[in-house]
N, C-alpha and C positions, 0 to 999 in steps of 0.2 A: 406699777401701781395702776390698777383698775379704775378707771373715771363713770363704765357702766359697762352691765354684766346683762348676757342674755337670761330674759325672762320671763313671764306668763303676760306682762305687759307692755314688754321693749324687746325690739329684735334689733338693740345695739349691743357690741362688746366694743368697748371705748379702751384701752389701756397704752402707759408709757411700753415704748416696746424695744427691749434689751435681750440679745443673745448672748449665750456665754461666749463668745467669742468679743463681745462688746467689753464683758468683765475681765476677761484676760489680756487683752487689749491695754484696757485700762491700768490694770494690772503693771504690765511692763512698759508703758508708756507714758499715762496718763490720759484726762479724759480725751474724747472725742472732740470736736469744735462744736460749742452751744447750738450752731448753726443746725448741725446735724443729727441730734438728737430726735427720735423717732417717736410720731402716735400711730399706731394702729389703730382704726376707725372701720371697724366689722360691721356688719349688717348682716342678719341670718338667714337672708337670702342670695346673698352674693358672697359668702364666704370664702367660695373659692376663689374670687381677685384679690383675699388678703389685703385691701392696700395699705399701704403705710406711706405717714406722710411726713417730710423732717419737719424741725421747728419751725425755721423759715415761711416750708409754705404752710403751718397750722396759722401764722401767725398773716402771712397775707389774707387766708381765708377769712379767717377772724376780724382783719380790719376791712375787708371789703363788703363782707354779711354773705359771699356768695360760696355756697358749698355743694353746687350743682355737679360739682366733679370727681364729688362723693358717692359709689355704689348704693344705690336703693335708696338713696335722700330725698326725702321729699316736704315739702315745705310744713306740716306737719312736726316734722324732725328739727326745724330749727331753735327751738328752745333749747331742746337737751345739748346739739351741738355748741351752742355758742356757750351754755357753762363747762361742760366740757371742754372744751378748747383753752376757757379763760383758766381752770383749775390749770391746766397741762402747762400752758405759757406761764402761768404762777411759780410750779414747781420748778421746774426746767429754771429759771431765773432763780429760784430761791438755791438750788445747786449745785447754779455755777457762780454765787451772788451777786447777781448783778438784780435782785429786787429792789 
Protein backbone atom coordinates (compact mmCIF):
# COMPACT_ATOMS: atom_id res chain seq x y z
CA UNK A 1 0.00 0.00 0.00
CA UNK A 2 1.37 3.40 -1.18
CA UNK A 3 1.00 6.14 1.79
CA UNK A 4 2.70 8.72 -1.06
CA UNK A 5 3.79 8.50 -4.57
CA UNK A 6 6.44 10.60 -6.38
CA UNK A 7 5.14 13.59 -7.91
CA UNK A 8 5.29 17.16 -9.62
CA UNK A 9 4.87 18.32 -5.89
CA UNK A 10 6.55 15.64 -3.43
CA UNK A 11 9.68 13.83 -4.04
CA UNK A 12 8.39 11.04 -1.54
CA UNK A 13 7.42 7.40 -2.42
CA UNK A 14 6.07 6.28 1.14
CA UNK A 15 4.71 2.60 0.73
CA UNK A 16 4.15 -0.86 3.18
CA UNK A 17 7.01 -2.69 1.64
CA UNK A 18 6.49 -6.61 0.84
CA UNK A 19 8.45 -9.07 -1.35
CA UNK A 20 7.24 -12.12 -2.70
CA UNK A 21 9.29 -13.74 -0.78
CA UNK A 22 7.32 -12.15 2.28
CA UNK A 23 4.12 -13.68 0.52
CA UNK A 24 5.44 -17.08 0.22
CA UNK A 25 6.84 -16.89 3.56
CA UNK A 26 3.62 -16.28 4.76
CA UNK A 27 2.20 -18.64 2.75
CA UNK A 28 3.99 -21.75 4.34
CA UNK A 29 4.31 -20.35 7.61
CA UNK A 30 2.32 -17.54 8.54
CA UNK A 31 2.80 -14.02 9.05
CA UNK A 32 6.10 -12.38 9.86
CA UNK A 33 6.29 -10.88 13.76
CA UNK A 34 4.14 -7.29 13.59
CA UNK A 35 7.60 -6.13 14.78
CA UNK A 36 8.92 -6.70 11.48
CA UNK A 37 6.80 -5.43 9.10
CA UNK A 38 8.44 -3.08 6.69
CA UNK A 39 7.99 1.01 5.27
CA UNK A 40 9.87 2.05 2.74
CA UNK A 41 10.24 5.73 2.93
CA UNK A 42 12.01 6.89 -0.66
CA UNK A 43 12.91 10.31 -1.34
CA UNK A 44 13.74 11.06 -5.10
CA UNK A 45 16.79 12.10 -4.38
CA UNK A 46 18.39 9.46 -2.57
CA UNK A 47 16.67 6.63 -4.12
CA UNK A 48 19.47 4.58 -4.19
CA UNK A 49 19.70 4.06 -0.22
CA UNK A 50 16.25 2.40 -0.71
CA UNK A 51 15.74 2.52 3.15
CA UNK A 52 13.37 0.63 4.70
CA UNK A 53 12.34 0.72 8.04
CA UNK A 54 10.52 -2.10 10.32
CA UNK A 55 7.44 -1.29 12.26
CA UNK A 56 9.29 -0.94 15.40
CA UNK A 57 11.51 1.80 14.38
CA UNK A 58 8.53 3.63 12.14
CA UNK A 59 6.83 3.50 15.39
CA UNK A 60 9.82 4.90 17.71
CA UNK A 61 10.28 7.61 15.03
CA UNK A 62 6.72 8.46 15.28
CA UNK A 63 6.66 8.81 18.99
CA UNK A 64 9.91 10.60 19.21
CA UNK A 65 8.85 13.38 16.19
CA UNK A 66 12.58 12.80 15.11
CA UNK A 67 13.16 11.47 11.56
CA UNK A 68 16.43 13.00 10.93
CA UNK A 69 17.63 9.52 9.96
CA UNK A 70 15.63 9.65 7.14
CA UNK A 71 17.37 10.10 3.41
CA UNK A 72 16.64 13.86 2.17
CA UNK A 73 14.22 14.67 5.27
CA UNK A 74 13.98 17.85 5.84
CA UNK A 75 11.95 19.57 8.38
CA UNK A 76 9.73 20.85 5.55
CA UNK A 77 8.91 17.07 5.22
CA UNK A 78 7.47 16.51 8.59
CA UNK A 79 3.84 16.89 8.01
CA UNK A 80 3.68 14.41 5.41
CA UNK A 81 5.84 12.00 7.42
CA UNK A 82 4.13 11.90 10.63
CA UNK A 83 0.56 11.06 8.56
CA UNK A 84 2.22 8.73 6.88
CA UNK A 85 3.75 7.00 9.51
CA UNK A 86 0.33 7.20 11.61
CA UNK A 87 -1.56 5.52 8.30
CA UNK A 88 1.28 2.71 8.20
CA UNK A 89 1.24 2.00 12.19
CA UNK A 90 -2.82 2.00 11.75
CA UNK A 91 -2.66 -0.65 9.04
CA UNK A 92 0.10 -2.72 10.15
CA UNK A 93 -2.10 -2.91 13.63
CA UNK A 94 -5.41 -3.25 11.81
CA UNK A 95 -3.60 -6.64 10.23
CA UNK A 96 -2.36 -8.19 12.71
CA UNK A 97 -5.42 -6.87 15.05
CA UNK A 98 -4.25 -5.56 17.52
CA UNK A 99 -6.00 -1.88 16.66
Amino acid sequence: MAYARYDKNGGWYIFWYRTKEDELQEERVGKKPKAEETLAVWHNEHRADGPLFTYAEVSKMACSGDYSRIPGYSEADRDLLVECFAEFLRDVDEEYGTA
